[in-house]
N, C-alpha and C positions, 0 to 999 in steps of 0.2 A: 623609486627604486624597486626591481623588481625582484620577486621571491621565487624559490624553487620550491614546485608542485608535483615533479615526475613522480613521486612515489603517492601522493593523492589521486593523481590522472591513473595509476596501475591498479590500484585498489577499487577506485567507482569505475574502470572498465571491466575490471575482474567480478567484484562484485553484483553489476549489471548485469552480466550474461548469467551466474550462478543464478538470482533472482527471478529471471523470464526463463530458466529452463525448468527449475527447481516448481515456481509457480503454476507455468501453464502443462508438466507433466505427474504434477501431484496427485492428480486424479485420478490416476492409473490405479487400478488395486494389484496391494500388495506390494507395489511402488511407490506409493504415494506418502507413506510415513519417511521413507528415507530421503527423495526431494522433497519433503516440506521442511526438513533439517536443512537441506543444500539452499535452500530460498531464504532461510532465517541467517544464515551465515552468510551469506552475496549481500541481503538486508544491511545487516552489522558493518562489514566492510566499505558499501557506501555509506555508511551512517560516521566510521573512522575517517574516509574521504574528506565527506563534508567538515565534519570535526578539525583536520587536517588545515583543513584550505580555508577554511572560517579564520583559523588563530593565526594565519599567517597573513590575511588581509585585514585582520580586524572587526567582520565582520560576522558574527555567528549566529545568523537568521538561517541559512541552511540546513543546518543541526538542526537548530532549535526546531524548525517546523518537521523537518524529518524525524526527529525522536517522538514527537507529538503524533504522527501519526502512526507512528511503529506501536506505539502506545495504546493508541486506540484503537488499533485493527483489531489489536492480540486481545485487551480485555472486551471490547465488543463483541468479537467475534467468540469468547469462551464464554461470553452472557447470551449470545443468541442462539449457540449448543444446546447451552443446560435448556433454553426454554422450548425449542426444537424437541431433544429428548423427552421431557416432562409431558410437551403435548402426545408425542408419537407415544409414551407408555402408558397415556392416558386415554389412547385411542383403543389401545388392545385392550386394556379393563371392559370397554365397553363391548370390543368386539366378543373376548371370552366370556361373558355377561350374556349375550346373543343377542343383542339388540342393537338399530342402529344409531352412527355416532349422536345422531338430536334425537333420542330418545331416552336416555340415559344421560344423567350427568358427571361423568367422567368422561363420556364424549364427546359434551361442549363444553369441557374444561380443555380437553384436550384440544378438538379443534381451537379455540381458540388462545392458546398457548402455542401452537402450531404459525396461526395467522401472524401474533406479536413477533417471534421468532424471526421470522422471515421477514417484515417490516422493519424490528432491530437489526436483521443483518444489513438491509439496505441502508439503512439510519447511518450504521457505523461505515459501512462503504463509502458512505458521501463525505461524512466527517472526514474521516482518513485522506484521501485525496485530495479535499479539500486542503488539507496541512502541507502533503506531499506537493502540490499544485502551490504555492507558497513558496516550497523549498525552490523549486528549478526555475520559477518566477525570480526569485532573490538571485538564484545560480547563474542566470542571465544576466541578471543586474552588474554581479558582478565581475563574470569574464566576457561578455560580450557572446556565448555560443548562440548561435540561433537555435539549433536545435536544443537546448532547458526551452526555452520559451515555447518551443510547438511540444516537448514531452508534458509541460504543465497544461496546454489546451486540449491535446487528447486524451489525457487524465482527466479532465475534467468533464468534457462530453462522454469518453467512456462508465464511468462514474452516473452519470444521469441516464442514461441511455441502457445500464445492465439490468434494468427490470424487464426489458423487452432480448435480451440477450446479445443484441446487436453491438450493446456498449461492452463485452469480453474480445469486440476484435477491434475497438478502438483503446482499450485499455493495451492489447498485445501492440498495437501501431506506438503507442506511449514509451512502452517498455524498450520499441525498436530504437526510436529516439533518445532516451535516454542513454544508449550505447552508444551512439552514434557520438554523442553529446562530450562523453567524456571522450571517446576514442580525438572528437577534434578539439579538446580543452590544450589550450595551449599549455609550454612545460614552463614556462614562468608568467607570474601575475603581477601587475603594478597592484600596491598596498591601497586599503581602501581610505579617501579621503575623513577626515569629520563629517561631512556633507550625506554622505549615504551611508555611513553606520548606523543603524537602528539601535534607539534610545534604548 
């Protein structure tokens, strides 16, 4: 028997565009605090999607890993701030000090508070996607799109790949698919058997 999903399919298409506009024009200054609001609301909406189309086929592994990684982006990424910050004002002590940063030890507290930072944020980039890479993996499983399946493998190459920078235009190729994804999610779904519902 199949279920009706039009208004899940509205919200992760809605939500998808808000998230890849909201994300990749954050960095705008001066811009950037109001689309990083527009990305965390597109966020939420696919997160209700998933939520959505979970309880209606029985199976709420798409949630599940998507909350997981909403999760850990956000305190990750507010843990590799503080330590970011703590380096960088640990670097000025020493500059205002007048000496350079391994010369002083608030320099090399700083550099390397700086170094962790930026290793944490990669830490928590991999995690997170990892989760999200989960969710469209499962999203697949359960409506057949092809494109979940290729948003979860360029998230995931994007993801390993963004230390050299080249992984921000395979994470944007993800984001594309992921649109694509819902735009072709069909508007009713057969309910999930016993067989593929996760324990």
């Amino acid at each position: 028997m199949g279920v009706d999903i039009k208004s899940e399919k509205t919200l992760g298409l809605v939500g998808s565009v808000l998230a890849i506009v909201g994300g990749f024009t954050g960095v705008i200054p001066y811009v950037g605090v109001f689309m990083g609001t527009v990305s965390l609301v597109g966020a939420i909406l696919v997160l209700v999607a998933l939520k959505g189309i979970g309880d209606k086929v029985g199976d709420d592994r798409p949630f599940k890993y998507y909350l997981y990684s909403i999760v850990v982006a956000f305190v990750g990424s507010v843990i590799a701030v503080i330590f970011i910050v703590v380096g960088a004002l640990s670097l000025s002590n020493a500059t205002i000090a007048g000496m350079r940063a391994f010369e002083h030890p608030w320099g090399i507290f700083g550099t390397g508070m700086l170094i962790f930072g930026f290793l944490a944020f990669i830490a928590v980039l991999i995690l997170g996607v990892y989760f999200a890479k989960q969710a469209w993996e499962a999203m697949y499983e359960i409506t057949g799109v092809d494109e979940f399946q290729s948003t979860a493998k360029w998230l995931w190459w994007g993801a390993l790949t963004a230390i050299i920078l080249v992984g921000f235009i395979l994470l944007l190729v993800a984001a594309v698919y992921q649109i694509i994804g819902f735009a072709n999610l069909p508007e009713e779904l057969e309910t999930a058997t016993p067989a593929n519902v996760a324990p």
